[in-house]
Biopython code that builds the backbone (N, CA, C, O; Angstrom):
import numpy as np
from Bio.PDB.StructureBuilder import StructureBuilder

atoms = [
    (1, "UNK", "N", (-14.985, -38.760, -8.706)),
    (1, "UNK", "CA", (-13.907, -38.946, -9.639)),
    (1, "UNK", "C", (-12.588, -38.680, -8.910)),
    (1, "UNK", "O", (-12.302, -37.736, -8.174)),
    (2, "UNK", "N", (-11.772, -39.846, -9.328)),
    (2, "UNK", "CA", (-10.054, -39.487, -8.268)),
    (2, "UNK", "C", (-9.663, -38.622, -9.251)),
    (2, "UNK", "O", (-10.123, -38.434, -10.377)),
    (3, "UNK", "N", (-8.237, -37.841, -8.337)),
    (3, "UNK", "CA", (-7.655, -36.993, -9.104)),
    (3, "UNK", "C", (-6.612, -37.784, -9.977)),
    (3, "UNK", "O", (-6.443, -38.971, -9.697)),
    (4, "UNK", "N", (-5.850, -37.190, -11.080)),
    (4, "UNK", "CA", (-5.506, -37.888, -11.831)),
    (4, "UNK", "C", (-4.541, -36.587, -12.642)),
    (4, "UNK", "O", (-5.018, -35.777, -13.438)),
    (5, "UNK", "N", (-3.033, -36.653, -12.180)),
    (5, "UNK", "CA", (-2.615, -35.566, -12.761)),
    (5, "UNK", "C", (-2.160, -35.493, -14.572)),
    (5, "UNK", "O", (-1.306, -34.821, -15.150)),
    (6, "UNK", "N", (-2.830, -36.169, -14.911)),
    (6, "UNK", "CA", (-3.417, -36.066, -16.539)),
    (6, "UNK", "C", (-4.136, -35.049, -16.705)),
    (6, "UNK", "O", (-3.832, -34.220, -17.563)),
    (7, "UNK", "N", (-5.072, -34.928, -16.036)),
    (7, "UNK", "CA", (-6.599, -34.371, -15.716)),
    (7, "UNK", "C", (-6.483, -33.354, -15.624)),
    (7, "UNK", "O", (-7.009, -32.607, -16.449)),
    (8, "UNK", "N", (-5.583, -32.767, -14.350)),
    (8, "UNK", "CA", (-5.014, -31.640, -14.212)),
    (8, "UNK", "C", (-4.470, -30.795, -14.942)),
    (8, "UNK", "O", (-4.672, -29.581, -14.931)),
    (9, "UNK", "N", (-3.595, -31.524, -15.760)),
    (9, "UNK", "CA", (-2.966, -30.741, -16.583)),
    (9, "UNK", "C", (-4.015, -30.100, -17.774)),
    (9, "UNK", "O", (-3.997, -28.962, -18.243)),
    (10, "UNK", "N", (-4.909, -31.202, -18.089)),
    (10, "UNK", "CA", (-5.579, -30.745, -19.281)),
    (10, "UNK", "C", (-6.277, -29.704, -18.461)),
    (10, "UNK", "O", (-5.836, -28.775, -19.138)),
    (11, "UNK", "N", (-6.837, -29.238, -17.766)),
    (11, "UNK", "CA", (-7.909, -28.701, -17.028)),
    (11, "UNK", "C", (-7.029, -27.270, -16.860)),
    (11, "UNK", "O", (-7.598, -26.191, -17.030)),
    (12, "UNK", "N", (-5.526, -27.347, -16.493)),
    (12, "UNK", "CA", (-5.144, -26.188, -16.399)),
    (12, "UNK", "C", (-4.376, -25.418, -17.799)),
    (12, "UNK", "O", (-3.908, -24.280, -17.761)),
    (13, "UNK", "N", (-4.372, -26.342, -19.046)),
    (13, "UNK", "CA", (-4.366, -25.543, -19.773)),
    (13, "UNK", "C", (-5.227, -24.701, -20.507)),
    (13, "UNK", "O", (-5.085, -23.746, -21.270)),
    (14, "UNK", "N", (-6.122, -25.322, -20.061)),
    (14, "UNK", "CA", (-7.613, -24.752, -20.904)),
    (14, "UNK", "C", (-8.032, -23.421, -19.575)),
    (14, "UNK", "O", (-8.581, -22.400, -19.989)),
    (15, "UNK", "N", (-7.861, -23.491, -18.709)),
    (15, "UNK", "CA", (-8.161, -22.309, -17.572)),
    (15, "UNK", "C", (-6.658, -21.758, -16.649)),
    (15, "UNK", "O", (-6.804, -20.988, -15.699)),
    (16, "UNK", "N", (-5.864, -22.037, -16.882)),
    (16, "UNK", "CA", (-5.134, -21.542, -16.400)),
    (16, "UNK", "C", (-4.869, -19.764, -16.619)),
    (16, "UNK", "O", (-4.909, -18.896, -15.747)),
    (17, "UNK", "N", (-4.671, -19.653, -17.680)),
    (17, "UNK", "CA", (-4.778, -17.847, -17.998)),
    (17, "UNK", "C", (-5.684, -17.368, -17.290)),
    (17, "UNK", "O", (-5.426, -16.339, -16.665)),
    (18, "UNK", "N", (-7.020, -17.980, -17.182)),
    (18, "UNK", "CA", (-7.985, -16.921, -17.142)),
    (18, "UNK", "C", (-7.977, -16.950, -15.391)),
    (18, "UNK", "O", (-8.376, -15.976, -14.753)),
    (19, "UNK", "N", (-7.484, -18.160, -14.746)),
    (19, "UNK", "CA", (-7.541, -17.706, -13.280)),
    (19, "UNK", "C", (-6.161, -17.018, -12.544)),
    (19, "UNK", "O", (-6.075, -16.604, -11.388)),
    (20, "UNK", "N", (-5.373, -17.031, -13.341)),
    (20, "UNK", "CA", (-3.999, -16.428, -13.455)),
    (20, "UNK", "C", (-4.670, -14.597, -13.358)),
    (20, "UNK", "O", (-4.324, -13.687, -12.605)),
    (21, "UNK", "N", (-5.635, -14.622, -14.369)),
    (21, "UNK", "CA", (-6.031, -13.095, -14.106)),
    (21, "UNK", "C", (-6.765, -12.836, -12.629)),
    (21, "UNK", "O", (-6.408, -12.043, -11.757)),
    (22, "UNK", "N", (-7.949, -13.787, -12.617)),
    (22, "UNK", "CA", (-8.494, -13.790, -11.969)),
    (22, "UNK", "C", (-7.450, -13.120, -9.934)),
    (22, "UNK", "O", (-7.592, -12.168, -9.166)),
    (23, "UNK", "N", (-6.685, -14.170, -9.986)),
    (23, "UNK", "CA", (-5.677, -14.305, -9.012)),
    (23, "UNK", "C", (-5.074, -12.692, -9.047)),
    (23, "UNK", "O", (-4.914, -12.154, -7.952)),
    (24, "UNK", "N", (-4.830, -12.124, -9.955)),
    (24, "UNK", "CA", (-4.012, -11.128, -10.299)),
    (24, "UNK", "C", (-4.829, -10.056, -9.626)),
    (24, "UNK", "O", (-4.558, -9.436, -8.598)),
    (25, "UNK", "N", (-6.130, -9.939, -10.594)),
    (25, "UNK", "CA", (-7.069, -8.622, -10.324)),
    (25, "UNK", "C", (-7.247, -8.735, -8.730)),
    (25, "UNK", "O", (-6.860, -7.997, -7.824)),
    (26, "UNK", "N", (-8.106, -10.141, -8.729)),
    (26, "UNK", "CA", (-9.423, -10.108, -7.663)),
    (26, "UNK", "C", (-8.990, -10.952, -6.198)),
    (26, "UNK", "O", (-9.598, -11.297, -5.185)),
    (27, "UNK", "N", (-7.497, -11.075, -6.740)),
    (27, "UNK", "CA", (-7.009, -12.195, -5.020)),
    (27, "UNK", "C", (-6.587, -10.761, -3.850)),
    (27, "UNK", "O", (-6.364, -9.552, -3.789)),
    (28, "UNK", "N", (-6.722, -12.301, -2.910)),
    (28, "UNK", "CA", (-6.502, -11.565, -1.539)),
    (28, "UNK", "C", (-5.202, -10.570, -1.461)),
    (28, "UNK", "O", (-5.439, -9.470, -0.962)),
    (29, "UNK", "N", (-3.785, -10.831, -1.916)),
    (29, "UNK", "CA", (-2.886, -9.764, -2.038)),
    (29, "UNK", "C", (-3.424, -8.655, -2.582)),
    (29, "UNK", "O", (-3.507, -7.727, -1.779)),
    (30, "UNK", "N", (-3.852, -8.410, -3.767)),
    (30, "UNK", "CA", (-4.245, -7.349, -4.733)),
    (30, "UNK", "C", (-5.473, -6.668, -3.706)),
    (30, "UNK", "O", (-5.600, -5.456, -3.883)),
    (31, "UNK", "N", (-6.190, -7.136, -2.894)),
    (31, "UNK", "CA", (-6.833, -6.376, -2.081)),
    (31, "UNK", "C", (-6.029, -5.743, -1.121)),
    (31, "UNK", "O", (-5.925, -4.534, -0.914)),
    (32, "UNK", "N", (-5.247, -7.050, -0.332)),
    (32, "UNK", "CA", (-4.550, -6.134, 1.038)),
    (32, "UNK", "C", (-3.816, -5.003, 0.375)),
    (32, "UNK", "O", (-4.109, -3.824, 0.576)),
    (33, "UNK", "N", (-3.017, -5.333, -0.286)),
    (33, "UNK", "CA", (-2.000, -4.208, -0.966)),
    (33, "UNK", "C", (-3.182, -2.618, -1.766)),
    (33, "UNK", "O", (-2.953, -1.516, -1.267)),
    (34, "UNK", "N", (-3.913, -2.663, -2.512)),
    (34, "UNK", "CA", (-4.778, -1.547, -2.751)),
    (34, "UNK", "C", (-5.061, -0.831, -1.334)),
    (34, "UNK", "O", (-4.823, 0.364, -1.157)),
    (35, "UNK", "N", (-5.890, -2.157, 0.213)),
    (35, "UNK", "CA", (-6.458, -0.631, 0.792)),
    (35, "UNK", "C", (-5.095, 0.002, 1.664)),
    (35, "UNK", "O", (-5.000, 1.133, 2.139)),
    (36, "UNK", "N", (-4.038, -1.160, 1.711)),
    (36, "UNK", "CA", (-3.082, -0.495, 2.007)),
    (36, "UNK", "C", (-2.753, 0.887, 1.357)),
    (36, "UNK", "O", (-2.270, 1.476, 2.324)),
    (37, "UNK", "N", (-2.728, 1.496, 0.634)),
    (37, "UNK", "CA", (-2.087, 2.384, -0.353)),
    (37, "UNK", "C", (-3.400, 3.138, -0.290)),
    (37, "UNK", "O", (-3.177, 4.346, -0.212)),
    (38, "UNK", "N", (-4.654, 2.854, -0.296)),
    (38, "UNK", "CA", (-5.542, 4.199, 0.237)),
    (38, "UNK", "C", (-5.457, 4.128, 1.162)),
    (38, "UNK", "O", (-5.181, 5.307, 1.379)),
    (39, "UNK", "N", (-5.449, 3.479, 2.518)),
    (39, "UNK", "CA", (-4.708, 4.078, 3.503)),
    (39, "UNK", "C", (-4.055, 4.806, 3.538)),
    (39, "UNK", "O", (-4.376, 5.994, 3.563)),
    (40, "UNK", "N", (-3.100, 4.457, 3.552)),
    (40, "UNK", "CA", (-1.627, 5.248, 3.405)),
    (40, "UNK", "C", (-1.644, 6.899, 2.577)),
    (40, "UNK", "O", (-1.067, 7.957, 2.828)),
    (41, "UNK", "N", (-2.454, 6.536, 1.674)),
    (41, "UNK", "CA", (-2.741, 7.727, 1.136)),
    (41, "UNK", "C", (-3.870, 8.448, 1.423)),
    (41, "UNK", "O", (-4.166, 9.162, 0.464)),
    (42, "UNK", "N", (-4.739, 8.572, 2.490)),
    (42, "UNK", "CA", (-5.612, 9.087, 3.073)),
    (42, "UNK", "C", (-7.017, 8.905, 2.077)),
    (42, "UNK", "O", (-7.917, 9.733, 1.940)),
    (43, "UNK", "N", (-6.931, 7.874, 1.586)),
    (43, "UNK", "CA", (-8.281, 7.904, -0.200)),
    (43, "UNK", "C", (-8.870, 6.650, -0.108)),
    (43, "UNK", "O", (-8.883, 5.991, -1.148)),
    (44, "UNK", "N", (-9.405, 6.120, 0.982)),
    (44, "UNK", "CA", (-9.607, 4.527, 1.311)),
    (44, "UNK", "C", (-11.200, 4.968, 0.265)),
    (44, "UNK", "O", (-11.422, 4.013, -0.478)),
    (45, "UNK", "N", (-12.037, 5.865, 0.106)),
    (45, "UNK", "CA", (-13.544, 5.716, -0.536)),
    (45, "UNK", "C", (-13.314, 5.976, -1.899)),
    (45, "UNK", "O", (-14.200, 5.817, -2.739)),
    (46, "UNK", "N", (-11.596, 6.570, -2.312)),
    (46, "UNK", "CA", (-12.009, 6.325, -3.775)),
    (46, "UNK", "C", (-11.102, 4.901, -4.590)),
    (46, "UNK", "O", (-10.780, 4.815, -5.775)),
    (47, "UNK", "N", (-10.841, 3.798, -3.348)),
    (47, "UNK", "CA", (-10.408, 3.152, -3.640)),
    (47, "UNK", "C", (-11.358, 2.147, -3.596)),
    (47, "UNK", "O", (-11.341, 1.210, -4.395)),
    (48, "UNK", "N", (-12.260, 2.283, -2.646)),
    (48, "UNK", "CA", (-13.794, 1.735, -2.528)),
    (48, "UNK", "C", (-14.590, 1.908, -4.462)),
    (48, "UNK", "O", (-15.218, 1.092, -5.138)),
    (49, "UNK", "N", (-14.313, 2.804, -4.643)),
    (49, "UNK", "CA", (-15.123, 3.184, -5.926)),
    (49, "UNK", "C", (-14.871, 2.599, -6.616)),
    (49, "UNK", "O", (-15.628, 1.853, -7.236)),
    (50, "UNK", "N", (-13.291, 2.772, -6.812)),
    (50, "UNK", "CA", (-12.602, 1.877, -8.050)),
    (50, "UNK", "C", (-12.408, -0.040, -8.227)),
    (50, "UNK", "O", (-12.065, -0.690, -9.214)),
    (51, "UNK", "N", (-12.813, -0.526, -6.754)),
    (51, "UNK", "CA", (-12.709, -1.562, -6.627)),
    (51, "UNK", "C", (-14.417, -1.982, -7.262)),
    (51, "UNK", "O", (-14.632, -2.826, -8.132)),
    (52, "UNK", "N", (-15.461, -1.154, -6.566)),
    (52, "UNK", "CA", (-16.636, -1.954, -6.758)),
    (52, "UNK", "C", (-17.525, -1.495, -7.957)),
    (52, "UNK", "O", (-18.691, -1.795, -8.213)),
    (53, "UNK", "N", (-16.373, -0.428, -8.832)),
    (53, "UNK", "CA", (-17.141, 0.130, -10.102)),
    (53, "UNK", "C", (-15.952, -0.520, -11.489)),
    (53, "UNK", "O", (-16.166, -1.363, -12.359)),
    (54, "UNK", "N", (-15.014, 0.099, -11.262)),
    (54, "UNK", "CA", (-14.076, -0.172, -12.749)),
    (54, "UNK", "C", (-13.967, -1.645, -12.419)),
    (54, "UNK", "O", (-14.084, -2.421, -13.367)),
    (55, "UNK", "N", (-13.764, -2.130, -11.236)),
    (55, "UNK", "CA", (-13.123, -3.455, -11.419)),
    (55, "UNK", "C", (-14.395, -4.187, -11.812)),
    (55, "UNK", "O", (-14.244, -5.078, -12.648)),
    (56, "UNK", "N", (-15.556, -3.980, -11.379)),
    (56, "UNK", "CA", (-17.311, -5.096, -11.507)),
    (56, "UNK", "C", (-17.122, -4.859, -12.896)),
    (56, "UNK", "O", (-17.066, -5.918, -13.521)),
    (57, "UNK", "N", (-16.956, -3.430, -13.879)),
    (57, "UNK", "CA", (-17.001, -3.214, -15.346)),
    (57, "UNK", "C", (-16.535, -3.883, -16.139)),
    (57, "UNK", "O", (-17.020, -4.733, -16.885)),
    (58, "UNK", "N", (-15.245, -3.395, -15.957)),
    (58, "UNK", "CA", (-14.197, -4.048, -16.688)),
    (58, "UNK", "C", (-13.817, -4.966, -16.492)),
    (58, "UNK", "O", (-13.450, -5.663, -17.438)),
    (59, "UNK", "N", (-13.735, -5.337, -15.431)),
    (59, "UNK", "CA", (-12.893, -7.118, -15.263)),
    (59, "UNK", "C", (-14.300, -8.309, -15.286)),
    (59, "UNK", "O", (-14.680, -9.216, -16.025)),
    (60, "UNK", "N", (-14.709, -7.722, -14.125)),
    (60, "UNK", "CA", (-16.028, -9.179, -13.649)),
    (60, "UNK", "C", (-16.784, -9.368, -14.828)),
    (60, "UNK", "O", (-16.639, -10.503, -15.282)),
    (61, "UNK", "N", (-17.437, -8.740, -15.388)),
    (61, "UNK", "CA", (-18.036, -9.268, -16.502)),
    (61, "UNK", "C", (-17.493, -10.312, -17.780)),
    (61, "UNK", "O", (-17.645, -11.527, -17.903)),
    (62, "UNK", "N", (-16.975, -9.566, -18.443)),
    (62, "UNK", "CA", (-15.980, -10.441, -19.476)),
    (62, "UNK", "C", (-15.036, -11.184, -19.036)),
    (62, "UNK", "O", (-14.608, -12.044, -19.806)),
    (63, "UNK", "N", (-14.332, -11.041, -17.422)),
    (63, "UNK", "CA", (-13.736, -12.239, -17.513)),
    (63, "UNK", "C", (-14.670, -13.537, -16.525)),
    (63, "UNK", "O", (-14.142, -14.569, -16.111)),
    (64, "UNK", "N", (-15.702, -13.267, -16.371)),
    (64, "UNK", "CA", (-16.902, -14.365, -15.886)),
    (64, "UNK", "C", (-16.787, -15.379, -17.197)),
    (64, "UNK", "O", (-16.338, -16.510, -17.387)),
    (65, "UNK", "N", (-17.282, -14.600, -17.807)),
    (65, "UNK", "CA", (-17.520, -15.082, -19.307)),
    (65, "UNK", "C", (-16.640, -15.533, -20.384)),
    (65, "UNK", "O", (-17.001, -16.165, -21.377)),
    (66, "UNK", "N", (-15.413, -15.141, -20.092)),
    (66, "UNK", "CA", (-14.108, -16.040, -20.148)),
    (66, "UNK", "C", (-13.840, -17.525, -19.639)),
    (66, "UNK", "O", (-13.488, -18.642, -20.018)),
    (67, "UNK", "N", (-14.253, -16.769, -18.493)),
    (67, "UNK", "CA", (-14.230, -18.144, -17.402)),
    (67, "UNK", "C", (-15.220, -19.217, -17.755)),
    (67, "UNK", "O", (-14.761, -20.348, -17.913)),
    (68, "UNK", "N", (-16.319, -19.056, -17.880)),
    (68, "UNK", "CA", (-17.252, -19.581, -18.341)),
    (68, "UNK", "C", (-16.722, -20.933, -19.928)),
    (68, "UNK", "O", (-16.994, -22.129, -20.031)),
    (69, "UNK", "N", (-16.042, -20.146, -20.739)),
    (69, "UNK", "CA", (-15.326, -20.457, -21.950)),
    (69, "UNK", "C", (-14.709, -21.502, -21.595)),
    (69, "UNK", "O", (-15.011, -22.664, -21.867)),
    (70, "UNK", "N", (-13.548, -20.999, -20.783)),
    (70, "UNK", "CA", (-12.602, -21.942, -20.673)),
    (70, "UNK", "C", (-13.247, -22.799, -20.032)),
    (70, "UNK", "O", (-13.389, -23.831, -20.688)),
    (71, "UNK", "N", (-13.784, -22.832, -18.854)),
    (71, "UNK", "CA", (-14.616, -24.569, -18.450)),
    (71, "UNK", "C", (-15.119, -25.011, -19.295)),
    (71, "UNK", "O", (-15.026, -26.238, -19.264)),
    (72, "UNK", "N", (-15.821, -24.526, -20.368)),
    (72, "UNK", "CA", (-16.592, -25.294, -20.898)),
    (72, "UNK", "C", (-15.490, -25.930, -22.054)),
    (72, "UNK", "O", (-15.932, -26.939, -22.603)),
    (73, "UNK", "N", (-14.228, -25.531, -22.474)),
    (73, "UNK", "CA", (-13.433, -25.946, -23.185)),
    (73, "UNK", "C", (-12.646, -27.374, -22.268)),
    (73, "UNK", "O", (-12.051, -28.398, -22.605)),
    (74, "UNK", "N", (-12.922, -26.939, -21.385)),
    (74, "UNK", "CA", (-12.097, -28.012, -20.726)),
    (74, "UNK", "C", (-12.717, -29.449, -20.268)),
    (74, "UNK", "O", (-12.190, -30.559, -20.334)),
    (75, "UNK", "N", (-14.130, -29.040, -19.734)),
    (75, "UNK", "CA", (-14.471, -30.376, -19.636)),
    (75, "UNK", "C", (-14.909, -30.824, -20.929)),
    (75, "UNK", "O", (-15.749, -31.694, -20.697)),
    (76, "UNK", "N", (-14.749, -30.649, -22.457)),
    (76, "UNK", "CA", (-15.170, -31.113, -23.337)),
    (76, "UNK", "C", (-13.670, -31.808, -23.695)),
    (76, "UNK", "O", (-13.705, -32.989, -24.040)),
    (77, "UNK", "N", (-12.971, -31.452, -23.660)),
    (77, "UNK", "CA", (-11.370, -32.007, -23.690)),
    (77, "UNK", "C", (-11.141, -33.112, -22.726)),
    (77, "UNK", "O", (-10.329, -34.013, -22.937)),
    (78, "UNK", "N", (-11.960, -33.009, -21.545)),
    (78, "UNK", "CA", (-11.773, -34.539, -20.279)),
    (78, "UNK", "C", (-13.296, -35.403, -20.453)),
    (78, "UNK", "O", (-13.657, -36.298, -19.690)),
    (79, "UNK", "N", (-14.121, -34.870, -21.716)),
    (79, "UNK", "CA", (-15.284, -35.437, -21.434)),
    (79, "UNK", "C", (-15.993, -36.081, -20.437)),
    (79, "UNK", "O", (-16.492, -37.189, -20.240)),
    (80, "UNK", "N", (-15.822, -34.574, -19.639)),
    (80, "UNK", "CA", (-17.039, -34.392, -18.419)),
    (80, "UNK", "C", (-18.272, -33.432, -18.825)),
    (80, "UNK", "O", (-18.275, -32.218, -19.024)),
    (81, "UNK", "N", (-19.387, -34.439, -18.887)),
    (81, "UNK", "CA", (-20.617, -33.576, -18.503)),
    (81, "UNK", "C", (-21.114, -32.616, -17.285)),
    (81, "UNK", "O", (-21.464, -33.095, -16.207)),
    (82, "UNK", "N", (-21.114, -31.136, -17.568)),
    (82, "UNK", "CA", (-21.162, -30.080, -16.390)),
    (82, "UNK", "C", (-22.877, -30.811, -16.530)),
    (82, "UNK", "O", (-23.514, -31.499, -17.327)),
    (83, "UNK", "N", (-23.064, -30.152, -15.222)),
    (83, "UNK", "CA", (-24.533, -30.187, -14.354)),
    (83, "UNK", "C", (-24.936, -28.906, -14.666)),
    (83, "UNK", "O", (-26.002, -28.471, -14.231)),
]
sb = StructureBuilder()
sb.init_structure("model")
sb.init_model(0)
sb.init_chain("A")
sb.init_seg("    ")
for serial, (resi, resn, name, xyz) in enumerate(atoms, 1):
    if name == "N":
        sb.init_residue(resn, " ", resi, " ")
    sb.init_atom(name, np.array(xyz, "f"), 0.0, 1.0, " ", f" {name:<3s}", serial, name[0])
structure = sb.get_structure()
């Protein structure tokens, strides 16, 4: 399928928030910058903790399943059948 910035647009209103979080929590800045700062603050294992416990809790789950939502809102709006 060509791209088609119709397509796009519909596709990013229906997921845009949720990878907007995604980007926020779980992107590459939001990492460098955290172990920076346990660095810096001599606490790099309880920044380890908080990354692979509160963040898997609280974020990864429900917003999987967010995520999940919004695709499925979206290709029903471009009537694409997911595989």
């Amino acid at each position: 399928m060509d791209y088609e910035p119709a397509r796009a647009q519909i596709y990013r209103e229906h997921v845009g928030k949720v990878m907007g979080t995604w980007r926020r929590w779980f992107g590459y800045g939001s990492l460098m910058i955290g172990i920076t700062l346990a660095l810096a603050l001599e606490l790099p294992e309880y920044y380890l903790l908080l990354r692979l416990t509160l963040y898997s809790l609280v974020f990864y789950g429900p917003l999987m399943q967010r995520q999940r939502r919004a695709s499925q809102s979206a290709f029903r709006a471009l009537g694409v059948e997911p595989r």
